[in-house]
N, C-alpha and C positions, 0 to 999 in steps of 0.2 A: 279315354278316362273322363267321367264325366267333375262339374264342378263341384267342388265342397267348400261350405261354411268353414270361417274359423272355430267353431267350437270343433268340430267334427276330424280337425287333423293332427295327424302325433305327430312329431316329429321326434324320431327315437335312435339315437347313438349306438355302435355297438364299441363298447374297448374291454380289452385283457391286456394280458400277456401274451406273445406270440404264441401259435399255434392251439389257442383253445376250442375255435371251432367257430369263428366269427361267420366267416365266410361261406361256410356250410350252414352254419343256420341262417343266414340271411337265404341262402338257393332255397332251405326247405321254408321258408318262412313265404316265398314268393310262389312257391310250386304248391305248398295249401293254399295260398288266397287267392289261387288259378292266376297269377300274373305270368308265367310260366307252364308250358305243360308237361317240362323234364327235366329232373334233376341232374342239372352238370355235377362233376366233382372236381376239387382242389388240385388232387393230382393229375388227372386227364386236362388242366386249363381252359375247363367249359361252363365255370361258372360263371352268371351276373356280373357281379362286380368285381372282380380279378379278371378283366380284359386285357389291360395293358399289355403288352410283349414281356415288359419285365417283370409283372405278376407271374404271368402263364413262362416264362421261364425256371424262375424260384420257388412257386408253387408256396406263395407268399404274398398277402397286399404290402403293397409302396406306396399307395394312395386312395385318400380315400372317394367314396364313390357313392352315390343316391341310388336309391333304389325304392322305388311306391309303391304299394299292393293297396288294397280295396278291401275290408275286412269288416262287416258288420254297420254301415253308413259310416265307416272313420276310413279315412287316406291315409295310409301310415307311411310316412318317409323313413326307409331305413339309411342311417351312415354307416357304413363297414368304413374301418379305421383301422389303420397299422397298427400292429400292437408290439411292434420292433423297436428298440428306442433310437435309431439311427432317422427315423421316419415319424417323428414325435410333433414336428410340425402338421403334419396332414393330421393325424389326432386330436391336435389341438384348433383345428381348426374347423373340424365336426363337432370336437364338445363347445365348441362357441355356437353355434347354431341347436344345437339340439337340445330340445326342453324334456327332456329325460335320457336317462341310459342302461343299457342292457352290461352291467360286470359281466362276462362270461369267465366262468374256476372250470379250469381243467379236473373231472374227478379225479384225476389221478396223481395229477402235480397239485394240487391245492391252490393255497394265496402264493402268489411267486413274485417276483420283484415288478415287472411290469402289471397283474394286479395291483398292487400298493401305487406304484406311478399313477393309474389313471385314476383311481380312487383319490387321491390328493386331489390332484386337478380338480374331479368331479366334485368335491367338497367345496373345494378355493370357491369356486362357484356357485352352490349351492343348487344343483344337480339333483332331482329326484331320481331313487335310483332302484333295478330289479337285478337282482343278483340270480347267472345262471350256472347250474352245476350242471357240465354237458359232459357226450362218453361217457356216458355212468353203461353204457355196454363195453368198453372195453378191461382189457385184465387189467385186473389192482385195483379200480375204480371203486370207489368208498364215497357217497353223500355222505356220510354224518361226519368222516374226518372232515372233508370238504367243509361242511355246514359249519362244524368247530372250526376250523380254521381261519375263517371269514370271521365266526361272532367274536374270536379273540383278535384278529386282527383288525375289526372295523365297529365293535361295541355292541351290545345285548339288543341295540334296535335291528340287528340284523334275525329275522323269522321266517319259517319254514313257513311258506302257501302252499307248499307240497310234501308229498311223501310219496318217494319210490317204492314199484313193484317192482320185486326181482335186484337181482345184482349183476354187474359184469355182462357175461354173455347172456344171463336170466334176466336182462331186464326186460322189463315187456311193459311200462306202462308206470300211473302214478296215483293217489289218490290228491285229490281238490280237497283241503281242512276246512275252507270255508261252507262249502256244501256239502263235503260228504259223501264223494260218488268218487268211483273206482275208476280210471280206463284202461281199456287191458286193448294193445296196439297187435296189429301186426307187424311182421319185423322182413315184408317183402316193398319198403319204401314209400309206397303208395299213401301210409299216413290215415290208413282207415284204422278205427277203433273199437269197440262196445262198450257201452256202460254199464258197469255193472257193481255191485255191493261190495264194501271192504272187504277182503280178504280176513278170516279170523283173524290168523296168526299176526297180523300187523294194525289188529283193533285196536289195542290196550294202547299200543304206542303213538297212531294219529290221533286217537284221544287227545292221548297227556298233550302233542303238540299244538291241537287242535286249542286245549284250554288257554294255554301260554299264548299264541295269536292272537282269540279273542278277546284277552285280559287288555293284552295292548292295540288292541282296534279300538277298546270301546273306551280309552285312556282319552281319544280324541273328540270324544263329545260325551256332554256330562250328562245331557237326558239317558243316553244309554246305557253310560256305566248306571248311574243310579237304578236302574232298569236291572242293566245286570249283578249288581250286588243285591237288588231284594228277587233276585233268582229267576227272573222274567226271561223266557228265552225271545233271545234274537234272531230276526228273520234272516234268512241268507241276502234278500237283497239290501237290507241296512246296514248288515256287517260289509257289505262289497264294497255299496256308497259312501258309508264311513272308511273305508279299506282306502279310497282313492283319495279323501281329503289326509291321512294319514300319510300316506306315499309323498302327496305333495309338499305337504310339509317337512319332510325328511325325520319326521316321527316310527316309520318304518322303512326296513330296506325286507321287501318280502323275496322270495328265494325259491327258485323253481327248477324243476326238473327237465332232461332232456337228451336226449341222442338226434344231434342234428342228419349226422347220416341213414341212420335207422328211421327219423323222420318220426321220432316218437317225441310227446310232448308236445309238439309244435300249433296243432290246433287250441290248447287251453292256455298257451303263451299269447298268440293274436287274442283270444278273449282277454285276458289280461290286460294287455295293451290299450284295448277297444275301453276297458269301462276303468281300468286304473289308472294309466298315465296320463300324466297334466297333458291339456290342450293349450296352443300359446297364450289362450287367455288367462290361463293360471300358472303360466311360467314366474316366474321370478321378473320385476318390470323391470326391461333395459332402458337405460336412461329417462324416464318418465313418462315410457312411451310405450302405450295399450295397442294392442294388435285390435284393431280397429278398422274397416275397411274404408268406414266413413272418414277415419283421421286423414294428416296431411302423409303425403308417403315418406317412408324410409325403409331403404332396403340395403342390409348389408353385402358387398361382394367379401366373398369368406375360399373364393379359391378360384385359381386361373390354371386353365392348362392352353397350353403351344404346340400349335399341330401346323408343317409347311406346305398342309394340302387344304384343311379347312380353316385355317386362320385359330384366332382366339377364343377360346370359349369360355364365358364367366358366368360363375356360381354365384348366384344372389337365395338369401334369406328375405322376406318383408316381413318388416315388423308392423308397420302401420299402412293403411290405403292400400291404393291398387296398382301395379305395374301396369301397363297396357304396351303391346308392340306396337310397332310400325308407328312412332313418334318420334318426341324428343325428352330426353331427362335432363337433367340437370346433375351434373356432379358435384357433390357438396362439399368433397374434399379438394377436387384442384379447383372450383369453382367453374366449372365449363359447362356449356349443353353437349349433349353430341346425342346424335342421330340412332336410335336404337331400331332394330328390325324384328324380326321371328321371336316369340318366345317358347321354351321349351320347358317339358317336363321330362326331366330325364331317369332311364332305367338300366343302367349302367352305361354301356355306351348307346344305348336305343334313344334316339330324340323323338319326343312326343309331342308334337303342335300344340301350342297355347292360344288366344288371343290376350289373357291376360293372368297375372298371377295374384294373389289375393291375400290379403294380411296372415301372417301366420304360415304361408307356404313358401317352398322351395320351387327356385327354376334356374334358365339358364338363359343366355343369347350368345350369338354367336357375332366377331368380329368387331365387338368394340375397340376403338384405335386409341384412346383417352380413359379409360377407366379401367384401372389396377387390383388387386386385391389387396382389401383392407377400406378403400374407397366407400365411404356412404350415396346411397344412388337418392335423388330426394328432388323439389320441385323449387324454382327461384322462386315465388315470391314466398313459400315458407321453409326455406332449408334447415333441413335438421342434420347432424355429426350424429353416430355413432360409435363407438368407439371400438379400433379394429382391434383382430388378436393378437396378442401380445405373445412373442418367440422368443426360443432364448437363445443365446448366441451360440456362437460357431464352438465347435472343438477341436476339430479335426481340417488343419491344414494340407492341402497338396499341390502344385506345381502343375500346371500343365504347360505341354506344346504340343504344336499341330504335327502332323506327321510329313506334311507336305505345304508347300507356298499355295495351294488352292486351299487348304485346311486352314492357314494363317489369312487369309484375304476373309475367309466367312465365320471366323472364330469368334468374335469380338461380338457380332451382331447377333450371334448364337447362345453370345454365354449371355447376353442382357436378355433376349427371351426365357432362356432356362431360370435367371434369377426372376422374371417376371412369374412364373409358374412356382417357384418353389421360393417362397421366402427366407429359410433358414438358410438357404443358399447363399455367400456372399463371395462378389469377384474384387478381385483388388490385383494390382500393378505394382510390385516391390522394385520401388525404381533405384536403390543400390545392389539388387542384384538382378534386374530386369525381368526375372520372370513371373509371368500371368499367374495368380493364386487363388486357390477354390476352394472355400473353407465351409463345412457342415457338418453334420451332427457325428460324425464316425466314418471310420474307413469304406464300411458299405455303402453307405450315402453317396459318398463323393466318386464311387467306382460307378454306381446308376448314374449319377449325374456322368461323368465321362460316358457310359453306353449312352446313353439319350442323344447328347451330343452326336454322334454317331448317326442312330436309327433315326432321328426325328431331323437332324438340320444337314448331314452330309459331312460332318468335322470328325475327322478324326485324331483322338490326341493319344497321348501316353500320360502317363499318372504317376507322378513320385514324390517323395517327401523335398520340402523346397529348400532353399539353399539356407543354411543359418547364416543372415544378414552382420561378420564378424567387423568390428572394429580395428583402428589403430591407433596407438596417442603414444608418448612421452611422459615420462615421469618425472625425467629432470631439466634441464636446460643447457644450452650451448652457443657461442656462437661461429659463425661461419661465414666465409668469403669465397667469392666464385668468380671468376671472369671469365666472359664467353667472347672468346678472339678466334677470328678467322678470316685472311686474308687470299684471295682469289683475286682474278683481274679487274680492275672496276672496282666499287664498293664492297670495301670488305663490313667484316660484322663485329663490334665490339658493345659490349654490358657490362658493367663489372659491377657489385654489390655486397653489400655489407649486413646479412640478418643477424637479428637475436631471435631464437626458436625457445616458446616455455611450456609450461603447461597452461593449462586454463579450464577451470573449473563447472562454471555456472553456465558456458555458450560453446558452439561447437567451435569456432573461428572468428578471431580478430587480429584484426590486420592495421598496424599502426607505421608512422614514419618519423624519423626524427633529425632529417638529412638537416644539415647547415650548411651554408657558403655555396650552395646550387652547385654540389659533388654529384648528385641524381639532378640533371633538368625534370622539375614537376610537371612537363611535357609524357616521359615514361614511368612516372612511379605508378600509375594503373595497371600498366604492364608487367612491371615486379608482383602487384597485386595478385595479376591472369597467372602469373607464372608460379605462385603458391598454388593456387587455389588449382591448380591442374595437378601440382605435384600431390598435392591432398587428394584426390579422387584415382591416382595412380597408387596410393601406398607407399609403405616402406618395407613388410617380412614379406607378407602375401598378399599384396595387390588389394587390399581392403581397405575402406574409406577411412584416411585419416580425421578424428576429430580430439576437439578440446585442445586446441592450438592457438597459444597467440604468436606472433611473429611481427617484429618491429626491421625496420628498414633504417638503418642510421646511418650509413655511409657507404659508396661505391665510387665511380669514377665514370667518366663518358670519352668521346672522341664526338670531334664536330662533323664528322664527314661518315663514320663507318656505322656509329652506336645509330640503333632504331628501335621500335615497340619488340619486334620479333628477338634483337638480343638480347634484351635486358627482360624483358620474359625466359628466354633460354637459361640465363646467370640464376636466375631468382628460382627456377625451378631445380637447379644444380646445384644450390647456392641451399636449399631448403631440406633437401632430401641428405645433403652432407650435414648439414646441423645436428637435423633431429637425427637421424642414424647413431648422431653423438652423446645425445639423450637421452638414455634408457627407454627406447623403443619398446612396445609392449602391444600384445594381441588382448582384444577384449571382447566379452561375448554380453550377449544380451540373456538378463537375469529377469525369470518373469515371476512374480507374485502367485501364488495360489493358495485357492479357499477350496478345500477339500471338505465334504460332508459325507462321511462312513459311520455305517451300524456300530455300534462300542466294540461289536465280537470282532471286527476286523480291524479295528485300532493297531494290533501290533505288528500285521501285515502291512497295512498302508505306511505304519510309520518306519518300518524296517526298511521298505523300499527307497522311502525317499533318502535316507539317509546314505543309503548303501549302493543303492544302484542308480540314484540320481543325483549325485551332488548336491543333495539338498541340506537346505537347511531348516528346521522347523521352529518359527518362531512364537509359536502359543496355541494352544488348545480350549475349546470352551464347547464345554457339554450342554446341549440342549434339553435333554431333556425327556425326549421322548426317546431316547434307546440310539440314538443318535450325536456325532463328536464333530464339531469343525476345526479341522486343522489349517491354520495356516503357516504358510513355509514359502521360502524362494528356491528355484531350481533353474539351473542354465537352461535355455529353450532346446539347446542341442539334446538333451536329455529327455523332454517331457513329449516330443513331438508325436507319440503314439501315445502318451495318458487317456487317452480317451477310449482306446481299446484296452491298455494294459490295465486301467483302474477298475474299468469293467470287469474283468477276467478276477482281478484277486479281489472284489469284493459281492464277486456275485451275482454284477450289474446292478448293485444296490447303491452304491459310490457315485457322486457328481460330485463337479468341481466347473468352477471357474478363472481362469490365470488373466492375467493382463503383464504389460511391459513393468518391470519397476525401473533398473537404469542397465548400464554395463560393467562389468567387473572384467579385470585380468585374468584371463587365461589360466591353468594350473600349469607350471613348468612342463608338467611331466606330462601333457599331451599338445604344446605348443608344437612339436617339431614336426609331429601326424599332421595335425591340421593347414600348418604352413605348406610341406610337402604334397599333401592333397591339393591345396590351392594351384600350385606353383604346374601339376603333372596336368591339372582340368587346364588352366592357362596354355601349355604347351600341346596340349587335345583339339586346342579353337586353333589354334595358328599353326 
């Protein structure tokens, strides 16, 4: 591949919805601009960028991947991007890098909920953007619903560049509005076409769409309109040039035609590309910093992947200057040099030798030991930060354990590479109920993450919902006396003690004494102390961490010969569990917060649910505005621990939400005796 200028290079996003044909048209996109000489398919697992095992198993992207062609003097970096929302992090980490984006609308499903998803994004951002209506050869397949469905869903700046020939199985090709010229494809793959004249029968209507286009192209420069109100016609190539200052400005979202499998459209999509989408130097400026080759460098890392046969591979964007291999960088977020080698241009998994990469492009290296994703790659004496992408947090918690003691020995150093690769990933160590936890975007998520773990490092675990972390406290008060005697040959054992057990509101545990006349020698009252604080982390129903206790020590008794640390530890932990037992013992669960955001139409679902089938509670509603309600409400966690699938399911996948801890509440009577009983049988399981 040879070099190109930054004016010369796209770099171009694909997102949808799942399954609209991302990935098929990146293969036909590469197989017209001879970067390929065969079109793989999705299902056969032969295409570009769905390499991975777990693509080519699902027949589905999980992540996203680069892919270049050569098209016209422009290098086009395509992103194929998940369009699943379990896998929204690798999405979001292509639209950080990409200075435009290809929507793809299923003809046939329309706007769908992940359409809307990436489109926010690509807005938040302000994303120039081409909208594709692909399958328009498959049954039911309708452009103009499609086309409608778009312009009500995303505002009147969304225009037809195109007009299809044919429908469904008849489709066979499209007319250009801008120019005026018909192609009529063949439909044996290959992607060859003729040009030829509108079609009668669909004159009158490219017309009328034709004038609507123009009206709004020449909106964007005022020599022209003026031009085109005193009736002057416009040349095709002023209306194109003006076509791309329009695009960049997010003044138009233009809308094009396609069967990525059929391989029809696909030649006047790369011209598209080639003379309308912004080049980085007309991107939107990140942080104040022109893609400049001359500038000082800065090059974002935007994605890591973990492989235990070639080491680390990291995704860099540059925004400004020049990478060069076989140096040294500078990292500008941990502050470090580190030794960089090869650099790479990559085409799905295909690695292409670099010696350097150049403001404005995409590449890669391999085995850096110090630099992360999110990381600004940049030079000491002028470092510059960029700023990484912003994830959002977990949903979907699950438990892991290894299957075996060789699985437990490589787990740990497994699951921090997998969080290296996958951001949204987070591992955590619930150390009241000990087990390993793996929280990300959905149940699918976290079942790849467990395969990975597997195919990629040698671990094997199991996957389940984790344990709800339950409490235990008192309500009332009591107090209680213990003595712990025991006489055997030699040195017997004597403690004896005097607590008061309360409750305690604001801290988990305090621990006070109020002995007189040296009844407790202040020699063992730390061991009274050990001897709570043990009896606390053994429980009182179910074996669950006691909290919100205070406990005073005010009188006991000793022996000079027998009493030691270990008795009076022994009293105080006998001495603590008889109190509070006396106390209105109670099980408490952790109640978590949640901010629910649902379409209005599903208001009476989401809130029926919570009510009914989560113990929830709903404490306020505030409409936003745009067709959308946020609810907030508290729900047991025991409850919500699949919300991230089930809120999916009854809203559409239109519904997010995010929960956090609020505190713990009492148990409902009427499922204490289940949950104790469960505890008490998993206890007698381990031993």
């Amino acid at each position: 591949m040879k070099s190109y200028k930054t004016e010369q290079i796209r770099n171009v996003g694909l997102f949808s919805h799942g399954g609209a044909g991302k990935t098929s048209l990146v293969e036909a996109l590469l197989f017209t601009a001879k970067a390929i000489n065969r079109l793989g398919r999705v299902d056969d697992g032969t295409t570009v960028s769905d390499f991975d095992p777990d693509e080519v198993k699902r027949h589905m992207s999980v992540n996203t991947s680069v892919a270049p062609c050569e098209w016209k003097e422009c290098k086009i970096n395509l992103l194929d991007a998940p369009g699943t929302a379990d896998f929204i992090g690798e999405t979001l980490s292509a639209m950080r890098v990409a200075d435009s984006a290809l929507i793809l609308i299923d003809a046939n499903g329309g706007v769908e909920v992940g359409t809307e998803i990436v489109w926010n994004h690509a807005t938040s951002r302000k994303i120039p953007r081409f909208i594709v209506i692909n399958k328009l050869d498959r049954e039911n397949a309708n452009f103009f619903h499609a086309l409608e469905a778009a312009q009500k869903s995303f505002g009147d700046n969304v225009l037809a560049l195109q007009w299809p020939i044919g429908k469904e199985s008849g489709f066979r090709g499209l007319i250009d509005l801008i120019s005026q010229k018909a192609y009529l494809y063949s439909t044996n793959r290959d992607g060859k076409f003729e040009e030829t004249t509108i079609p009668a029968e669909l004159q009158a209507d490219a017309t009328a769409a034709r004038e609507k286009l123009v009206e709004r192209v020449v909106e964007s420069n005022d020599e022209l309109m003026l031009r085109y109100l005193d009736g002057d016609t416009i040349s095709t190539e002023e209306l194109t040039a003006t076509l791309s200052k329009a695009v960049i400005t997010n003044a138009i979202f233009p809308v094009l035609c396609s069967s990525a499998t059929l391989n029809i459209g696909v030649t006047q999509l790369l011209d598209t590309l080639a003379l309308a989408a912004p080049n980085p130097m007309q991107a939107p400026v990140e942080e104040g910093i022109t893609s400049d080759v001359a500038g000082p460098l800065a090059a974002l890392v935007f994605k890591t992947t973990a492989d235990p046969y070639v080491g680390k591979l990291t995704y860099f964007k540059v925004y400004s200057g020049i990478l060069k291999g076989d140096g040294t960088i500078f990292n500008a977020t941990k502050g470090k040099n580190e030794r960089i080698g090869q650099l790479y241009h990559l085409r799905g998994k295909e690695q292409i030798s670099v010696p350097q990469v150049e403001a404005g492009d995409i590449g890669a290296v391999a085995k850096l030991q110090e630099t992360s994703t999110g990381d600004t790659i940049s030079s000491a004496d002028k470092p510059l930060h960029l700023t990484p992408t912003s994830y959002p947090s977990p949903l979907f918690r699950a438990a892991v354990k290894p299957k075996t003691k060789a699985d437990l020995d490589k787990m740990g150093v497994a699951l921090n590479r997998l969080v290296e690769e996958d951001p949204t990933i987070r591992v955590e160590r619930d150390n009241y109920t000990g087990e390993t936890i793996v929280s990300g975007m959905g149940e699918s998520h976290v079942h790849v993450a467990g395969e990975k773990l597997l195919r990629k490092f040698g671990v094997d675990v199991t996957t389940e919902l984790p344990k709800v972390p339950y409490r235990e406290t008192i309500l009332g008060s009591s107090k209680a006396e213990y003595k712990h005697k025991k006489q055997t040959g030699g040195h017997g054992q004597y403690g004896h003690v005097f607590l008061e057990v309360s409750h305690l509101e604001d801290s988990e545990f305090e621990f006070t004494e109020s002995v007189v006349g040296g009844s407790v020698p202040r020699n063992y009252i730390p061991a009274v102390e050990k001897g709570v604080r043990e009896a606390l982390a053994e429980g009182l129903l179910a074996g669950f961490p006691v909290i919100n206790i205070k406990v005073n020590l005010y009188d006991g008794s000793y022996h000079p010969v027998d009493s030691s640390e270990m008795a009076f530890k022994m009293a105080a932990s006998q001495a603590f569990k008889k109190g509070a037992l006396a106390a209105k013992p109670v099980l408490l669960e952790p109640i978590y917060n949640l901010k629910v955001t649902v379409p209005d139409s599903f208001m009476g679902d989401v809130m029926g649910d919570l009510n009914s089938a989560r113990r929830g509670r709903v404490l306020g509603m505030e409409q936003l505005g745009n067709g959308f309600t946020v609810v907030e409400a508290q729900a047991p966690l025991a409850e919500v621990q699949r919300y991230a699938t089930d809120l999916r399911s009854l809203t559409q996948g239109r519904g997010v939400f995010t929960m956090e801890l609020a505190n713990y509440e009492p148990v409902p009577t009427n499922i204490v005796d289940h949950i104790i009983a469960a505890a008490k049988k998993e206890e007698a399981a381990v031993h």
